[in-house]
VONU-75445 format. One record per residue: residue number from 1; residue in three letters; y, z, x negated of N, C-alpha, C in turn. Coordinates in Angstrom, 3 decimals. Atoms other than C-alpha are relative to their C-alpha. Layout:
N
[node NUM, 'ala', [Y, Z, X], [Y, Z, X], [Y, Z, X]] ...
END
This chain:
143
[node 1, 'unk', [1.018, -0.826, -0.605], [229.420, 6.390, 55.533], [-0.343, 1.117, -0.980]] [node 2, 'unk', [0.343, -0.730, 1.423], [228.735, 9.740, 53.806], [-1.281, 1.186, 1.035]] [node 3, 'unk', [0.743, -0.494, -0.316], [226.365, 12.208, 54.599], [-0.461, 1.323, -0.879]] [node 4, 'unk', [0.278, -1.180, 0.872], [226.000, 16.064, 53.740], [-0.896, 0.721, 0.295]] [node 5, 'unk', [1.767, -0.928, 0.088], [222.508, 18.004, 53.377], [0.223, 0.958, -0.567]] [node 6, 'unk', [0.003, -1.139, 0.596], [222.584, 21.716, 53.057], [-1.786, 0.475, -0.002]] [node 7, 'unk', [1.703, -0.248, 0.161], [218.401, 22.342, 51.456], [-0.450, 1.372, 1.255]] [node 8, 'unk', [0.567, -1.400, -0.492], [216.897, 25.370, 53.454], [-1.020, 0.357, -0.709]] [node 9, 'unk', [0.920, -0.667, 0.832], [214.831, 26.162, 51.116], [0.773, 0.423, -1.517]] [node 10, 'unk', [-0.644, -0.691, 1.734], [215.440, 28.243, 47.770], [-0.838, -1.022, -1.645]] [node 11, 'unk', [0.230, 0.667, 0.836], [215.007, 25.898, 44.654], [1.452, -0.726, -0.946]] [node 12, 'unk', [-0.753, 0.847, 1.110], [217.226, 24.234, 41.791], [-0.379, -1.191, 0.591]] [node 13, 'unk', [0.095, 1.639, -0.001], [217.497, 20.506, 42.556], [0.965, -0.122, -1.125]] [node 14, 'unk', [-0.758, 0.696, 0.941], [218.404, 18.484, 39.439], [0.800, -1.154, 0.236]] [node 15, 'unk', [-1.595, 0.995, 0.198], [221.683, 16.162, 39.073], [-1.222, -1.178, 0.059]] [node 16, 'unk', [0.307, 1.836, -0.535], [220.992, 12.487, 40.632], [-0.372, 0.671, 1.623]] [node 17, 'unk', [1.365, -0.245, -1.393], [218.724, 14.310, 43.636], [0.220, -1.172, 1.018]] [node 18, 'unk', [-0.852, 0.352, -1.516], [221.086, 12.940, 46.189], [-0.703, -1.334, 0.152]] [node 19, 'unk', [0.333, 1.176, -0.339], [220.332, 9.595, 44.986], [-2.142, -0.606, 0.555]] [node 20, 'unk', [1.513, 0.029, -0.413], [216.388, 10.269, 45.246], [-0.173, 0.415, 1.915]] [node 21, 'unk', [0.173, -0.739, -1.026], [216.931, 11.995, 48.752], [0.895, -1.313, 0.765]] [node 22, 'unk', [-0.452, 0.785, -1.268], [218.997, 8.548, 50.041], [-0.873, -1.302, -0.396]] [node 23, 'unk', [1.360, 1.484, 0.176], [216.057, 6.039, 48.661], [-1.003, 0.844, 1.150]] [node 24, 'unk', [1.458, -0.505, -1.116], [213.635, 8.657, 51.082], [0.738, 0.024, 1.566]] [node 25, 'unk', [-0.911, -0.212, -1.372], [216.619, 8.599, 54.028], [0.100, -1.471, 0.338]] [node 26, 'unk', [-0.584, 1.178, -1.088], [217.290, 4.738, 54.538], [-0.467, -0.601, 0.816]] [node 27, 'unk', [0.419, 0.705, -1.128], [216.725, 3.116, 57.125], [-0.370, 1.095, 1.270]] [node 28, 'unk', [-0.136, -1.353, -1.429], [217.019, 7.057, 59.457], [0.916, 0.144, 0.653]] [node 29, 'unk', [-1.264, -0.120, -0.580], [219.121, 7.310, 61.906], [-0.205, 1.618, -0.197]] [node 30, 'unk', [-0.417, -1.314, 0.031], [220.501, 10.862, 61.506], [1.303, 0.520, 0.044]] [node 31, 'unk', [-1.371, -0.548, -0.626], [222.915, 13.184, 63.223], [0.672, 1.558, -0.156]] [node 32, 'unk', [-0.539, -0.903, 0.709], [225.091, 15.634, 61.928], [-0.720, 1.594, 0.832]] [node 33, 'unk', [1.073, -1.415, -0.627], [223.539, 19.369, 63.111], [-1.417, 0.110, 0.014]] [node 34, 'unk', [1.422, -0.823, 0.150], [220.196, 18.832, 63.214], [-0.697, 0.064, -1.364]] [node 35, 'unk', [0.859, -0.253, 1.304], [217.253, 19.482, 60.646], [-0.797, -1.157, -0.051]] [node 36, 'unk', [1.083, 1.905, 0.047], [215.523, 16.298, 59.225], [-0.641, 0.895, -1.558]] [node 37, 'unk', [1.221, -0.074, 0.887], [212.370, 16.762, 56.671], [-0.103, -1.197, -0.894]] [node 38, 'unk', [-0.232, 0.999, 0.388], [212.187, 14.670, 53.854], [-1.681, 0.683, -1.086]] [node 39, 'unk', [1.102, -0.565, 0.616], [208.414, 14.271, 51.988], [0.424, -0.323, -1.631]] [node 40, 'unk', [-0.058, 0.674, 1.638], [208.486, 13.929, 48.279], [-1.234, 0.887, -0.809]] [node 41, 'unk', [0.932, 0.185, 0.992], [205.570, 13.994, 45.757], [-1.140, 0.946, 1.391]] [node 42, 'unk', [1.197, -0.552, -0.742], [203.271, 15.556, 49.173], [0.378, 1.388, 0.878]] [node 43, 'unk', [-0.826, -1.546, -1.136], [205.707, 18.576, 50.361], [1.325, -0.415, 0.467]] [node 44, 'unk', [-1.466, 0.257, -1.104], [208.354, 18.338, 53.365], [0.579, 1.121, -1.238]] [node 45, 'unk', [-0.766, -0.398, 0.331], [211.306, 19.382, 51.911], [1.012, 0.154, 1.499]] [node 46, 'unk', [-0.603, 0.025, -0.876], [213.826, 20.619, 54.868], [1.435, 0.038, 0.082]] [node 47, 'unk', [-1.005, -0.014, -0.136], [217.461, 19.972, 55.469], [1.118, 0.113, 1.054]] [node 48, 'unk', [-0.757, 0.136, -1.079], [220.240, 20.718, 57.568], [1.078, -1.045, 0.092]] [node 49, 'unk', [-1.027, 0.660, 0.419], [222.593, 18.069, 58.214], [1.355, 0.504, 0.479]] [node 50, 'unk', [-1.290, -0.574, -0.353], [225.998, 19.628, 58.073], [1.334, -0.934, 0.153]] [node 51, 'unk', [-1.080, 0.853, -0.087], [228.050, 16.343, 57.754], [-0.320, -1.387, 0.460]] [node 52, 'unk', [0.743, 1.015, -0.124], [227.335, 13.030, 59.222], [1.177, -0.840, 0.552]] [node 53, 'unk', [-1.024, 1.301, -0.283], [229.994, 9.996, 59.071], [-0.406, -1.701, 0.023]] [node 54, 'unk', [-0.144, -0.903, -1.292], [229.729, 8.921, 61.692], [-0.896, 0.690, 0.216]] [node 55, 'unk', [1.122, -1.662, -0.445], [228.208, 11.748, 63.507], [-1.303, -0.538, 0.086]] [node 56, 'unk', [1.340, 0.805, 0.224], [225.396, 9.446, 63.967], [-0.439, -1.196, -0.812]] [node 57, 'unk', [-0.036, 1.202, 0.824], [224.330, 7.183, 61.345], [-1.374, -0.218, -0.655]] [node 58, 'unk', [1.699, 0.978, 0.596], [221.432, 5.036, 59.995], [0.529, 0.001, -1.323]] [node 59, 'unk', [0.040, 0.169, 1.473], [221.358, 5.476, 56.139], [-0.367, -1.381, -0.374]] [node 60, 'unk', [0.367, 1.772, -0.134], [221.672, 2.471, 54.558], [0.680, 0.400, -1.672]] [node 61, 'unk', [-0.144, -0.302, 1.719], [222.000, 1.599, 50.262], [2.199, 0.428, -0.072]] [node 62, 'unk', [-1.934, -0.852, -0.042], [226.353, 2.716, 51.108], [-0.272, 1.266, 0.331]] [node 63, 'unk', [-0.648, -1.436, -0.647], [226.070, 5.803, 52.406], [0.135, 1.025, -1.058]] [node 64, 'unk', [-0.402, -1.172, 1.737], [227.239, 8.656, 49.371], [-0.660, 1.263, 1.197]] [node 65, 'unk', [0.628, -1.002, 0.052], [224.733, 11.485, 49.904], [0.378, 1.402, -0.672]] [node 66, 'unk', [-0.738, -0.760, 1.281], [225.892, 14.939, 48.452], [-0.719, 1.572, 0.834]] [node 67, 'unk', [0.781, -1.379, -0.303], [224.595, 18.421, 48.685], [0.785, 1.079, 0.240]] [node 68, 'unk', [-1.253, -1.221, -0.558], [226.597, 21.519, 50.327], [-1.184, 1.195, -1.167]] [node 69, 'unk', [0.755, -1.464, 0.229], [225.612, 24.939, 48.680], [0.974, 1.380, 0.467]] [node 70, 'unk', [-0.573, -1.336, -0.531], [226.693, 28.327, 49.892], [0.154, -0.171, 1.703]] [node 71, 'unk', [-0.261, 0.204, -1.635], [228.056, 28.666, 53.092], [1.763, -0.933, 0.685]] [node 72, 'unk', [-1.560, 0.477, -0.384], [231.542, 27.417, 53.013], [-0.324, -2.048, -0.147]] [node 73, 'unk', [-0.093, 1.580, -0.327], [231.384, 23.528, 54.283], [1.506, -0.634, -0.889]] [node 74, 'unk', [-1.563, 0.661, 1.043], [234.051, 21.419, 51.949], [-0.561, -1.610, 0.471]] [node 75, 'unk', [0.416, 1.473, 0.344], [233.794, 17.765, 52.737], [1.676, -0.468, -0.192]] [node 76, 'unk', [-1.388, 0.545, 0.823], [236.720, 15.808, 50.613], [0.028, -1.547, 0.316]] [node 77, 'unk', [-0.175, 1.004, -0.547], [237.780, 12.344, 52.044], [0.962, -0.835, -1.030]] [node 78, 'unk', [-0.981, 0.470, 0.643], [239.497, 9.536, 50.076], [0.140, -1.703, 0.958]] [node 79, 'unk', [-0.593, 0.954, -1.088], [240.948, 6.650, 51.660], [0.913, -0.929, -1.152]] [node 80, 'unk', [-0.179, 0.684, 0.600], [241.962, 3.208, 50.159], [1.641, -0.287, 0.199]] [node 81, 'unk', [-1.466, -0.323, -0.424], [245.853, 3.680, 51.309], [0.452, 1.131, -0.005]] [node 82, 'unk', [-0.213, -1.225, -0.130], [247.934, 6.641, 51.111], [0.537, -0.036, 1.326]] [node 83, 'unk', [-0.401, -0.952, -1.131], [248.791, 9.154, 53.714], [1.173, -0.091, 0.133]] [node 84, 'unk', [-2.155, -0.090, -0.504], [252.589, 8.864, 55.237], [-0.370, 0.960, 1.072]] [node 85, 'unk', [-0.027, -1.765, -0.596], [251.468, 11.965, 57.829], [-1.244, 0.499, 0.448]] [node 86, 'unk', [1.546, -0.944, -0.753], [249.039, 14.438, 59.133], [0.741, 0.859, 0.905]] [node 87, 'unk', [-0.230, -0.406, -1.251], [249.386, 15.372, 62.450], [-1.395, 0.875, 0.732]] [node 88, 'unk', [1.640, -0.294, -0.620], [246.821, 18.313, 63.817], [0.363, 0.118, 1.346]] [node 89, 'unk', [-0.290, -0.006, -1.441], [246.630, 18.866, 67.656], [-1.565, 0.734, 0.316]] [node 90, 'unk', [1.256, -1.075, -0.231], [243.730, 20.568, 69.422], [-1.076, -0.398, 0.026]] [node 91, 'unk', [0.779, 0.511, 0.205], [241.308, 18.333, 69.370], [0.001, -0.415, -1.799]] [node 92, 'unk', [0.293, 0.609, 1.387], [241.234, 17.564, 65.451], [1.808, -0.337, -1.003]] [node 93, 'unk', [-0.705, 0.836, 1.186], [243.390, 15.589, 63.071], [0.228, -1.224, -0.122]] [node 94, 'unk', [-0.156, 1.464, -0.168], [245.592, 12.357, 63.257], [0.652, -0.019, -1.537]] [node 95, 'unk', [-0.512, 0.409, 1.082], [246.316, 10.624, 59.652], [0.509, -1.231, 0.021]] [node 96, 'unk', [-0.915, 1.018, 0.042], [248.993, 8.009, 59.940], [0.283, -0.597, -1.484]] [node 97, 'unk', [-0.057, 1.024, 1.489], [249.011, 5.250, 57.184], [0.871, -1.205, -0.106]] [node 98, 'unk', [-0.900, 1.150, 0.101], [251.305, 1.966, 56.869], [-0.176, -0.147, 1.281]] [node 99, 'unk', [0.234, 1.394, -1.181], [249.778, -0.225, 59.576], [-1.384, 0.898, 1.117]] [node 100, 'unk', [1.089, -0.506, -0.442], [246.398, 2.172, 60.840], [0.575, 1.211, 0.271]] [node 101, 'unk', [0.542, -1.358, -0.526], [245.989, 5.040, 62.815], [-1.636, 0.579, 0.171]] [node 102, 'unk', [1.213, -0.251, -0.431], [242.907, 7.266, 62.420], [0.014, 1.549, 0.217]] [node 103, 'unk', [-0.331, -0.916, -0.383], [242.188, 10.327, 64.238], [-1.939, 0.581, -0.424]] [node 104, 'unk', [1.192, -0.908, 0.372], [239.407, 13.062, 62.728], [-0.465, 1.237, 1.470]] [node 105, 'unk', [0.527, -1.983, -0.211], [237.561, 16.227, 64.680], [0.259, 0.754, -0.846]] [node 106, 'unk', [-0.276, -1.250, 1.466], [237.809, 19.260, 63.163], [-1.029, -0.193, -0.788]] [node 107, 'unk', [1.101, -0.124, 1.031], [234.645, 18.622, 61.352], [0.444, -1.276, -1.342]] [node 108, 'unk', [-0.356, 1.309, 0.785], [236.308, 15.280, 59.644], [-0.671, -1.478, 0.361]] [node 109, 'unk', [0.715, 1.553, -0.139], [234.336, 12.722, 61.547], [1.063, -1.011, 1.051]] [node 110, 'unk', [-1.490, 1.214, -0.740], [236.416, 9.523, 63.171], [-0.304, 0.219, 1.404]] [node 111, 'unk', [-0.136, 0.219, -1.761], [237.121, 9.920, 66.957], [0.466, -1.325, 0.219]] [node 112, 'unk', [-0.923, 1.488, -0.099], [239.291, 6.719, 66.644], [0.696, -0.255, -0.989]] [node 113, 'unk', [-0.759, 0.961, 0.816], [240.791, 4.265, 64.591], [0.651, -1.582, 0.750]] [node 114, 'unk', [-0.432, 1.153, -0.225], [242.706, 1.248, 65.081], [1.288, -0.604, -1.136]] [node 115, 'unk', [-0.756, 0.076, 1.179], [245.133, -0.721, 63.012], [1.166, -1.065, 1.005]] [node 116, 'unk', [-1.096, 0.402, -0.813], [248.703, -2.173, 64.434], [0.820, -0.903, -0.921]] [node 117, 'unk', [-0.825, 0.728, 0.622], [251.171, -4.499, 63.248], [1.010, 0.546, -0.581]] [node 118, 'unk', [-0.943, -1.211, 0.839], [253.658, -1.334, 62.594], [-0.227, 0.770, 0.793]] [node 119, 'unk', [0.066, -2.128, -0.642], [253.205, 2.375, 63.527], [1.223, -0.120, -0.636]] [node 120, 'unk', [-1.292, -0.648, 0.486], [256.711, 3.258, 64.191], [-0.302, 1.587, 0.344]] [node 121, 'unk', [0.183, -1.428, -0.161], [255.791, 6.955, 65.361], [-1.189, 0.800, 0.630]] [node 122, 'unk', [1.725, -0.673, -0.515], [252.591, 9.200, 65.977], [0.738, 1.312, 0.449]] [node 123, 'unk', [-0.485, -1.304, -0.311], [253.306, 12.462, 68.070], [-1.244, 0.283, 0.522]] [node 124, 'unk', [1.238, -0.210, -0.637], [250.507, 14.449, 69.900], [0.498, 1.149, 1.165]] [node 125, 'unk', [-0.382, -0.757, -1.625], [250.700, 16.711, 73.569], [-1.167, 0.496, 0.277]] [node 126, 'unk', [1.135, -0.651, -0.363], [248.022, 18.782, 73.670], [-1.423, -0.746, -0.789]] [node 127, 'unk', [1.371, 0.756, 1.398], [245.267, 16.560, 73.096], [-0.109, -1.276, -0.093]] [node 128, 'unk', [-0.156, 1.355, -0.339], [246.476, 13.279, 73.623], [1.052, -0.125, -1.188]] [node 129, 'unk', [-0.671, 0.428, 1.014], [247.879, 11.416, 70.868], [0.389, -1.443, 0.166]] [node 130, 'unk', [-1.217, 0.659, -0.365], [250.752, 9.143, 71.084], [0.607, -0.875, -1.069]] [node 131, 'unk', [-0.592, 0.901, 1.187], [251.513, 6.221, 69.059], [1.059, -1.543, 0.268]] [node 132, 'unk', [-0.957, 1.162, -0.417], [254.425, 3.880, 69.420], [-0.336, -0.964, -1.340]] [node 133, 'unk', [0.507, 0.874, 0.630], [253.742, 0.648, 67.892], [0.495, -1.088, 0.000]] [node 134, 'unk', [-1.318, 0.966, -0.157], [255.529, -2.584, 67.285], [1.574, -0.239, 0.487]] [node 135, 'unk', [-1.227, -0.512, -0.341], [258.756, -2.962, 68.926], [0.069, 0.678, 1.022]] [node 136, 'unk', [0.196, -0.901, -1.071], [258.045, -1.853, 72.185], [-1.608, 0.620, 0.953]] [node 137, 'unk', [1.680, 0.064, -0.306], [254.472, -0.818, 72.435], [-0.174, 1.887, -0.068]] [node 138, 'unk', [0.456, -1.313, 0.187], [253.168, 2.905, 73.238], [-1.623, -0.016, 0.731]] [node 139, 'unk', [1.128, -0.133, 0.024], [249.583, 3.465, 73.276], [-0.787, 1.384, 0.017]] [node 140, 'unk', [0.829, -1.850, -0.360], [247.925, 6.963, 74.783], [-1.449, 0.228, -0.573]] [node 141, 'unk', [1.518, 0.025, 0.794], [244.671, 7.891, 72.807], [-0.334, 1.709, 0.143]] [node 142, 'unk', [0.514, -1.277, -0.288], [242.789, 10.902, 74.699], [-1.278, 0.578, -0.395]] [node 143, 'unk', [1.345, -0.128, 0.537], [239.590, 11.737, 72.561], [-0.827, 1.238, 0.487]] 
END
């Protein structure tokens, strides 16, 4: 679960913040686009949420908090298996791994996942994505 807060307000925040700003977030459900207010020492502080995995999520002591600045959105993903392909299509981004298929939006949040006994081949057709799977198994995934 991660979660990215761009401030709207003009100020320096000092190194840790994030972790002060997800002890005042847990237990919120919060969804990527809108603006959530957070009080600290007696003044709202205001934020936009520009990243939210998943798009809707209840903060909880896992979720990695992190702060955007400027305007250019970067969110960086790491994953406990490597990548064998990346497949984009028009709806988003499919990343094929050993045994799992998971398919991103363009923003990087999960449309779908699932995990198979073998991914022999991932293709995509517009916006439908196509995964053959065991020996004779094909599975249509229209997000």
């Amino acid at each position: 679960m991660k979660l990215i807060l761009k401030p709207l307000f003009d100020a320096k925040l000092p190194a840790g913040f994030e972790e002060i700003l997800k002890a005042k977030l847990i237990g919120r459900e919060i969804k990527a686009g809108q603006e959530i207010e957070v009080d600290l020492l007696g003044k709202p502080l205001r934020f936009k949420v520009i990243y939210a995995e998943p798009e809707v999520l209840k903060v909880s002591r896992g979720t990695m908090v992190e702060l955007a600045s400027g305007e250019t959105l970067v969110v960086d993903l790491e994953f406990d298996e490597p990548i064998r392909h990346l497949i984009s299509f028009e709806n988003g981004f499919v990343l094929v791994f050993l045994r799992k298929v998971l398919i991103l939006n363009q923003n990087g949040q999960k449309i779908y996942s699932d995990e198979f006994e073998e991914v022999n081949k991932v293709s995509t057709s517009k916006d439908t994505v196509v995964i053959v799977h065991g020996k004779r198994k094909v599975r249509l995934v229209k997000p």
